[in-house]
TORFIBA-233569 format. One record per residue: residue number from 1; x, y, z of N, C-alpha, C in turn; residue in three letters. Coordinates in nm, 4 decimals, always signed. Example, Ala and Ser with C-alpha at 12.3 -4.5 7.8 and 13.67 -1.06 7.14 Angstrom:
i; nxx; nyy; nzz; caxx; cayy; cazz; cxx; cyy; czz; aa
1; +1.3190; -0.5690; +0.7800; +1.2300; -0.4500; +0.7800; +1.3200; -0.3300; +0.7800; ALA
2; +1.2850; -0.2250; +0.7080; +1.3670; -0.1060; +0.7140; +1.2900; +0.0030; +0.7870; SER
//
This chain:
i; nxx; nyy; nzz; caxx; cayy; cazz; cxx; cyy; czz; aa
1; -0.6002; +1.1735; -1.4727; -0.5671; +1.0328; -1.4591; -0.6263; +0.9596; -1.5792; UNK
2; -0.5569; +0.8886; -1.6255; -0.6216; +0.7771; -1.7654; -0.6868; +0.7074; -1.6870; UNK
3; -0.7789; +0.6507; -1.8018; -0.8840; +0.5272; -1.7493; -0.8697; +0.4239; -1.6518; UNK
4; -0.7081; +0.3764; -1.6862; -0.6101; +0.2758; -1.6767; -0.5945; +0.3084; -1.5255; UNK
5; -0.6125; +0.4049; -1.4776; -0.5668; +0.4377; -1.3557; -0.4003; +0.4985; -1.3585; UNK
6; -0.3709; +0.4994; -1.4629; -0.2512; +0.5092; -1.4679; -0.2244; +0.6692; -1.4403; UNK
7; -0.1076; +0.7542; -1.4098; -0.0871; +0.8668; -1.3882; +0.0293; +0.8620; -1.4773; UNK
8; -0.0067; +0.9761; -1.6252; +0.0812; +0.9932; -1.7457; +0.1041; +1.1448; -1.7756; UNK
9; +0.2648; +1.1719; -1.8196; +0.2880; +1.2604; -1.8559; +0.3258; +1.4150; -1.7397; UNK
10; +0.2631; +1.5146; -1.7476; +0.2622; +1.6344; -1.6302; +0.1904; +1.5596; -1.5210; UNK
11; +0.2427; +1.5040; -1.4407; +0.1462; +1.4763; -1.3254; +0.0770; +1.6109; -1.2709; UNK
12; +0.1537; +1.7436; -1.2638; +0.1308; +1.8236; -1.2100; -0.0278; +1.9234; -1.2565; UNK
13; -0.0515; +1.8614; -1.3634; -0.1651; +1.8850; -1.4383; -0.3083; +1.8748; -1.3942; UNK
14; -0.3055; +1.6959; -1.3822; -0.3665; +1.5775; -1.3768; -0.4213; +1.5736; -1.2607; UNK
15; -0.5683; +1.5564; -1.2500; -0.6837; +1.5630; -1.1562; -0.6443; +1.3832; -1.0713; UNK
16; -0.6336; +1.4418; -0.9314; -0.5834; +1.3489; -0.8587; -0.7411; +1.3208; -0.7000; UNK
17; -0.8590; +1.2441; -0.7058; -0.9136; +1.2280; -0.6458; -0.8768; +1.2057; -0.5092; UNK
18; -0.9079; +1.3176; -0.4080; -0.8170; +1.3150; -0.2813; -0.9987; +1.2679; -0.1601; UNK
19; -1.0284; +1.1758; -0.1281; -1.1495; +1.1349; -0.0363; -1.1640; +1.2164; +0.0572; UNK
20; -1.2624; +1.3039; +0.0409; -1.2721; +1.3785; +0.2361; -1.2310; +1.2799; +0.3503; UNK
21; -1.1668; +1.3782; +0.4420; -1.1162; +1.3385; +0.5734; -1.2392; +1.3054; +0.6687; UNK
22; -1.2738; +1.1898; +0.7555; -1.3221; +1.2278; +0.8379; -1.2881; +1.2662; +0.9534; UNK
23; -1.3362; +1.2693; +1.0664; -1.3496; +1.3830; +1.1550; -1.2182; +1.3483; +1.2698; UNK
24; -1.1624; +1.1640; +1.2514; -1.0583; +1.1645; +1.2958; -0.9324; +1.1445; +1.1823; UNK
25; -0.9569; +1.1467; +1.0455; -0.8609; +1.1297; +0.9798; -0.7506; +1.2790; +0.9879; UNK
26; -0.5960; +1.2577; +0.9882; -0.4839; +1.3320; +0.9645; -0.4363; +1.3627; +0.8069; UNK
27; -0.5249; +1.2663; +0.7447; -0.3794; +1.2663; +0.5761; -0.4610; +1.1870; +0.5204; UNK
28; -0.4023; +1.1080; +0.4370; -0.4440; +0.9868; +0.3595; -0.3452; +0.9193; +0.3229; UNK
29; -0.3858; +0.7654; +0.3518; -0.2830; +0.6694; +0.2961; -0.2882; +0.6538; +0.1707; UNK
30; -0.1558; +0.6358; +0.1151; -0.1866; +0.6463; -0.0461; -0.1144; +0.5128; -0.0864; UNK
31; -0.1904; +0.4225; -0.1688; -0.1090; +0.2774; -0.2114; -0.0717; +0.2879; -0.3951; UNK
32; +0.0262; +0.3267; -0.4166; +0.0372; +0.3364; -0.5630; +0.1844; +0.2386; -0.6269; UNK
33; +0.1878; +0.2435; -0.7288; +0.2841; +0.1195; -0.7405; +0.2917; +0.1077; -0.9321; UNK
34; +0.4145; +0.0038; -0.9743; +0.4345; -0.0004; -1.0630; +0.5076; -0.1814; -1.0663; UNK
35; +0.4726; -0.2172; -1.2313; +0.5372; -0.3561; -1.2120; +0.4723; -0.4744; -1.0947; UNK
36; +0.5703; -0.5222; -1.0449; +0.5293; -0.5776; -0.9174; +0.6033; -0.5247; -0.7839; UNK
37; +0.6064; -0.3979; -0.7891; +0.6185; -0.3433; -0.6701; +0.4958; -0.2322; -0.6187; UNK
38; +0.4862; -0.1824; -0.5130; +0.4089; -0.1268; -0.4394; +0.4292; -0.0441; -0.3513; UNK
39; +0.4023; +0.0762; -0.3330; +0.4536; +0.1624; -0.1818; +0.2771; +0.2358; -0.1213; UNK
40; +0.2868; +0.1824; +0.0113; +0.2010; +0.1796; +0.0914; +0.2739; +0.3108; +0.1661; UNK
41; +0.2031; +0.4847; +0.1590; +0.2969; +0.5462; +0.2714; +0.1400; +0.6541; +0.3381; UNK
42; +0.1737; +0.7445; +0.3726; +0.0694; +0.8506; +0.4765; +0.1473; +0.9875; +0.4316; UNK
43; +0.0548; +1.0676; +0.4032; +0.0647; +1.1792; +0.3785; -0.0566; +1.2896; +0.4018; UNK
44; -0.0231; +1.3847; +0.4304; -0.1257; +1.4868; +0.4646; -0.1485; +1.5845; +0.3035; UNK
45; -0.0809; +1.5510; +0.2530; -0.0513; +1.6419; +0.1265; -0.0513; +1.4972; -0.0017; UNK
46; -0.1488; +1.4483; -0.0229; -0.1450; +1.2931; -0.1053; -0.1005; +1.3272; -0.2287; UNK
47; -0.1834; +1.4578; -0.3134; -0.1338; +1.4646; -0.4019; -0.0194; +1.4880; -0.4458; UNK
48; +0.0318; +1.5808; -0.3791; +0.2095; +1.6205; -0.3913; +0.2670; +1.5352; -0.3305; UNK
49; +0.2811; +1.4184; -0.2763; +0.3415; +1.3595; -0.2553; +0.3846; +1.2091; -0.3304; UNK
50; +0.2341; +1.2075; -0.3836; +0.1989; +1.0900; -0.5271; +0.3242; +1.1149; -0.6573; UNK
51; +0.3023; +1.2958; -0.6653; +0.3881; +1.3521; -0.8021; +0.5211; +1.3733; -0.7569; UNK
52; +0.5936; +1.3703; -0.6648; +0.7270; +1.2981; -0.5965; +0.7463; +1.2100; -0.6190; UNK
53; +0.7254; +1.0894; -0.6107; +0.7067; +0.9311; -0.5629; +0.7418; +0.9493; -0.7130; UNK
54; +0.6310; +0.9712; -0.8709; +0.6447; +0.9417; -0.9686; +0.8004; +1.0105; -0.9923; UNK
55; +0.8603; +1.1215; -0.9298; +0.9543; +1.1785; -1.0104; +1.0338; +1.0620; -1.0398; UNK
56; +1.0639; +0.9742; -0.9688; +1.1701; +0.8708; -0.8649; +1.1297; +0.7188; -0.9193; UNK
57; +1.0693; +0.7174; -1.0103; +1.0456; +0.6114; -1.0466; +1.0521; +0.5638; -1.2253; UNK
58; +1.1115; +0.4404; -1.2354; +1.1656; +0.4861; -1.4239; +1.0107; +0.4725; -1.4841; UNK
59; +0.8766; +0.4185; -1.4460; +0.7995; +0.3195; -1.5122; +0.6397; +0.4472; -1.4445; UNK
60; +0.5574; +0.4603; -1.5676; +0.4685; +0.5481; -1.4824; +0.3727; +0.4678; -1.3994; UNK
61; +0.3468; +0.5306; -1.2534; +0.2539; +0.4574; -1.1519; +0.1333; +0.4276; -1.1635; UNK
62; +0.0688; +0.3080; -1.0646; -0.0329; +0.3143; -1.0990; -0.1093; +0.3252; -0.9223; UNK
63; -0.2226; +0.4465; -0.9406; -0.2486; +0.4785; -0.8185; -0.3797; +0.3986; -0.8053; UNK
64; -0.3365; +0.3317; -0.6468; -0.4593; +0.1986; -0.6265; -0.5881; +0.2539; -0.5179; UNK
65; -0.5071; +0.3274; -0.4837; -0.6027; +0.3891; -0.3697; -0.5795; +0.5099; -0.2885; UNK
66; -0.6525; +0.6073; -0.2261; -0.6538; +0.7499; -0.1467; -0.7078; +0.6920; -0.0616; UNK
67; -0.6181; +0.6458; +0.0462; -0.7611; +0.5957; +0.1929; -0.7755; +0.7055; +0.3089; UNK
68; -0.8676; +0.7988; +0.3272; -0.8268; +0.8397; +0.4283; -0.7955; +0.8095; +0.5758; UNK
69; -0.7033; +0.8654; +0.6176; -0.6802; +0.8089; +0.7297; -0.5520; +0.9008; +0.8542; UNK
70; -0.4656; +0.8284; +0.9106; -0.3693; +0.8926; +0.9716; -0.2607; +0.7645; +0.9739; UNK
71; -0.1341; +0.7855; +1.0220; -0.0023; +0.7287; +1.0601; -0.0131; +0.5988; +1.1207; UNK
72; -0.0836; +0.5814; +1.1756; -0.1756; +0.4364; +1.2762; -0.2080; +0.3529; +1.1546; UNK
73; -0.3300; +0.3769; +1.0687; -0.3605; +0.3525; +0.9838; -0.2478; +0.2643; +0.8782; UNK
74; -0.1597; +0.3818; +0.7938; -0.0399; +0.3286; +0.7483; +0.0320; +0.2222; +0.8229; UNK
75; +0.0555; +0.2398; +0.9563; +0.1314; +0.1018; +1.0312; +0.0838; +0.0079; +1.0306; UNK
76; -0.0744; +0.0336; +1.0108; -0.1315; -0.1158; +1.0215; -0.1474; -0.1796; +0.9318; UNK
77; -0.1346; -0.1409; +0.7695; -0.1224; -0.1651; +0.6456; +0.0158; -0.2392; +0.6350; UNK
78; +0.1218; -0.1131; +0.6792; +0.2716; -0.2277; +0.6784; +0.2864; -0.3155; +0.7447; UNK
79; +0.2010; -0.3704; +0.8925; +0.2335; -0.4609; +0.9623; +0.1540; -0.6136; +0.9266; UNK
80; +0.0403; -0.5731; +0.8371; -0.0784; -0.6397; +0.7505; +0.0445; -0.7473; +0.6363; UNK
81; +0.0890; -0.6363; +0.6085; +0.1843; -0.6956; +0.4593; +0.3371; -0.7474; +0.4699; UNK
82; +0.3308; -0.7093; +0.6091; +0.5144; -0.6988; +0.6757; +0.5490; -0.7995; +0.5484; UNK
83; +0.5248; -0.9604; +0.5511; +0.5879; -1.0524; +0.5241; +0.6171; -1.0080; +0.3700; UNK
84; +0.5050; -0.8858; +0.2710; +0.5872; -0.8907; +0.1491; +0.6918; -0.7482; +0.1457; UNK
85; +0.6992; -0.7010; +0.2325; +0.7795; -0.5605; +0.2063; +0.9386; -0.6418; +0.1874; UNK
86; +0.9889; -0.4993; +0.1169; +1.0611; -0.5167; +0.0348; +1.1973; -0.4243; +0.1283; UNK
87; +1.1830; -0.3119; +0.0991; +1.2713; -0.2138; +0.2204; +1.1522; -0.1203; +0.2045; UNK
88; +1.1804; -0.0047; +0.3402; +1.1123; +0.0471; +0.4002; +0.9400; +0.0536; +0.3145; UNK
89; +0.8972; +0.1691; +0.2608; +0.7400; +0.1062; +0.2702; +0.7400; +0.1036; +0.0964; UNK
90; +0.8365; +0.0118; +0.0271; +0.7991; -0.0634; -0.0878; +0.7596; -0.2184; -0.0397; UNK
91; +0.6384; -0.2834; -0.0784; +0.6207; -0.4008; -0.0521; +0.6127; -0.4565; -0.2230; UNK
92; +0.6646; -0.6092; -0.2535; +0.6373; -0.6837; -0.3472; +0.5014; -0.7082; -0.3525; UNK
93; +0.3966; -0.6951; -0.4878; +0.2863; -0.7252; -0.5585; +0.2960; -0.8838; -0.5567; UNK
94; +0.2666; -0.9283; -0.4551; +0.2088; -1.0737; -0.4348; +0.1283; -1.1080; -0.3159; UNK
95; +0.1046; -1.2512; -0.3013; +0.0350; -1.3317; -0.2436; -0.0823; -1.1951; -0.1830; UNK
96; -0.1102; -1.1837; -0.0445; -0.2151; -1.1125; +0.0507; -0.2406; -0.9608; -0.0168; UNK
97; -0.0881; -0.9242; -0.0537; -0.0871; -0.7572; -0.0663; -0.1609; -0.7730; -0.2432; UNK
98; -0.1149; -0.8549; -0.2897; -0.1691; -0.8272; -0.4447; -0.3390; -0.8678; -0.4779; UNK
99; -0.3973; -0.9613; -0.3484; -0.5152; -0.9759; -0.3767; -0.5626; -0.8747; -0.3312; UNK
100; -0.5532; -0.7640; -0.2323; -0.5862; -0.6682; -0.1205; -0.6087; -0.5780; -0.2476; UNK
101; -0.4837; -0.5472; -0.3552; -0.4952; -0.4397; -0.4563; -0.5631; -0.4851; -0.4918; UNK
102; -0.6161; -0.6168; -0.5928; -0.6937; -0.6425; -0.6793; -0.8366; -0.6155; -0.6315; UNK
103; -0.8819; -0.6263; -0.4824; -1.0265; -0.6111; -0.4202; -1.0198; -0.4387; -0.3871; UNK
104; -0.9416; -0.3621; -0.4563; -0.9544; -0.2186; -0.4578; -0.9135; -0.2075; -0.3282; UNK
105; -0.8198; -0.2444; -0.2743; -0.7744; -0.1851; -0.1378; -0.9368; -0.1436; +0.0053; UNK
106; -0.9686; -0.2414; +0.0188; -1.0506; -0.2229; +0.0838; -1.0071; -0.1978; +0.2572; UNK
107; -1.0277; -0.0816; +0.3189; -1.0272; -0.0475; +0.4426; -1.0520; -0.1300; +0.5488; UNK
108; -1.1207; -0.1593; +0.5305; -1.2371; -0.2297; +0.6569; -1.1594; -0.3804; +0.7058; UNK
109; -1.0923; -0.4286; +0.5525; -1.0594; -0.5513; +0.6391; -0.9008; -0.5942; +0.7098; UNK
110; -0.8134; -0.4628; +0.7113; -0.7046; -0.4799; +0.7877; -0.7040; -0.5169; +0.9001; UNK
111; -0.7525; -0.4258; +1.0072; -0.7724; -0.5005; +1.1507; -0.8035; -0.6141; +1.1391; UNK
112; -0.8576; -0.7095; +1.0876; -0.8246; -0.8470; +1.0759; -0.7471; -0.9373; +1.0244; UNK
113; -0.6801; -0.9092; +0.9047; -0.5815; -0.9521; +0.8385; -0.4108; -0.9439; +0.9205; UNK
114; -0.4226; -0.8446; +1.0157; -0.3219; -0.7794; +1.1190; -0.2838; -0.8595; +1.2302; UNK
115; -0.4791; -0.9095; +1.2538; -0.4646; -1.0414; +1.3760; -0.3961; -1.1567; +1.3017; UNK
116; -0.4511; -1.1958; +1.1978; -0.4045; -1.3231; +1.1631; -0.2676; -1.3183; +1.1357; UNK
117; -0.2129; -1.2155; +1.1304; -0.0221; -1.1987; +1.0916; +0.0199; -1.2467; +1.1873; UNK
118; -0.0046; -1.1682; +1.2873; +0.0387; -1.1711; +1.4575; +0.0001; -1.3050; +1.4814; UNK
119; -0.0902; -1.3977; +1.4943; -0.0879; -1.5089; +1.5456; -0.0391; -1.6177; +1.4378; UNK
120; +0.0173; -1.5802; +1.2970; +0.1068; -1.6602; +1.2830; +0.2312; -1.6491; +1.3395; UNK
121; +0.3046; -1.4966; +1.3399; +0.4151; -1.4933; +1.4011; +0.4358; -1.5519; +1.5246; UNK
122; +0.3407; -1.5605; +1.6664; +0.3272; -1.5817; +1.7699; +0.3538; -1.7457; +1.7707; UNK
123; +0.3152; -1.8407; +1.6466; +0.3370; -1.9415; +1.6305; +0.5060; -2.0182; +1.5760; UNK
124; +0.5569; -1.8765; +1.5326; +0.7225; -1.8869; +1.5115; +0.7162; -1.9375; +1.3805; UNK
125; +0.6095; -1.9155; +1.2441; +0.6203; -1.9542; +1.1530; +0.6299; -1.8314; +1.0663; UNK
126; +0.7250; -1.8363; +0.9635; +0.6915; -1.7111; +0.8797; +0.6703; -1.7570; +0.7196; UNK
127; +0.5865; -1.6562; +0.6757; +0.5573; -1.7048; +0.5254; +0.6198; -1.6386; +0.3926; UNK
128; +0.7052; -1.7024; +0.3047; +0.7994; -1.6471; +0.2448; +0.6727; -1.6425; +0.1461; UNK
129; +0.6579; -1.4969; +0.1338; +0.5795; -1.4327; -0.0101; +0.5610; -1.4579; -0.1188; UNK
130; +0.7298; -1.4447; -0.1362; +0.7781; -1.4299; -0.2555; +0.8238; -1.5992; -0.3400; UNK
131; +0.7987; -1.7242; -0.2535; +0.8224; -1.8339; -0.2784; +0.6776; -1.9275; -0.2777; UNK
132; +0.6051; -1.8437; -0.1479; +0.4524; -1.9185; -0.1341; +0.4974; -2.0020; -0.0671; UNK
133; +0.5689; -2.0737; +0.0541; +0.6303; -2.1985; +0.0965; +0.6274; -2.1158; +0.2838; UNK
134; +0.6216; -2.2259; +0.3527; +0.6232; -2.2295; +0.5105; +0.7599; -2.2282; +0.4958; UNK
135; +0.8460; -2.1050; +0.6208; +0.9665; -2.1289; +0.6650; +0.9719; -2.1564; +0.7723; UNK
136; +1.0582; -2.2503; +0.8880; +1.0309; -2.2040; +1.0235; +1.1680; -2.1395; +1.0840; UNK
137; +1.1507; -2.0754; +1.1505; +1.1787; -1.9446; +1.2015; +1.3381; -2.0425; +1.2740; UNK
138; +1.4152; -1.9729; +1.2713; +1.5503; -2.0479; +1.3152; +1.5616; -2.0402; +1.5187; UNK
//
């Protein structure tokens, strides 16, 4: 991996830091991304699944984080960010999800960020991401 974080050239080469599992983790969530997009997915196999992801992409990635974890985990990441996803688990690099990358993808504070989604939705307001502006819900 370059300094940059960036993943260049043979991925298949290239030393890919995979975090021990703990004792209930399945896989690891892996958040890697390019431009201003992002894919948040779960894999038991991170690394081979990282050097896939790059085949499929024109621009080389940049890998933000190895969290370990399981499938639960991942849902609660997409349901954290619902409002910037894009289709299935590409989300747009803005507002919540782009500060989340910039603080190194920190674990610990989803279960809360998850509540506060849910009790905006519960309020029938949704927040357009990609505009920064209150919509209300039709």
């Amino acid at each position: 991996m370059a300094p940059d974080g960036k993943l260049r050239g043979d991925w298949r080469s290239q030393a890919i830091y995979e975090p021990p599992l703990g004792p209930s983790d399945t896989g690891h969530v892996y958040v890697v991304g390019f431009a201003g997009y992002i894919k948040i997915g779960f894999s038991r196999k991170a690394r081979e699944r990282v050097v896939e992801i790059q085949d499929g992409v024109p621009e080389d990635l940049m890998l933000y984080a190895l969290i370990p974890g399981t499938m639960e985990t991942e849902r609660d990441l997409h349901a954290r960010f619902h409002l910037q996803r894009l289709r299935g688990e590409w989300f747009g690099r803005v507002g919540t999800l782009a500060a989340w990358v910039k603080a190194e993808c920190p674990k610990s504070v989803h279960q809360e960020s998850l509540k506060e989604s849910q009790a905006c939705l519960s309020h029938g307001k949704n927040r357009s991401s990609m505009r920064g502006e209150d919509v209300e819900r039709a």
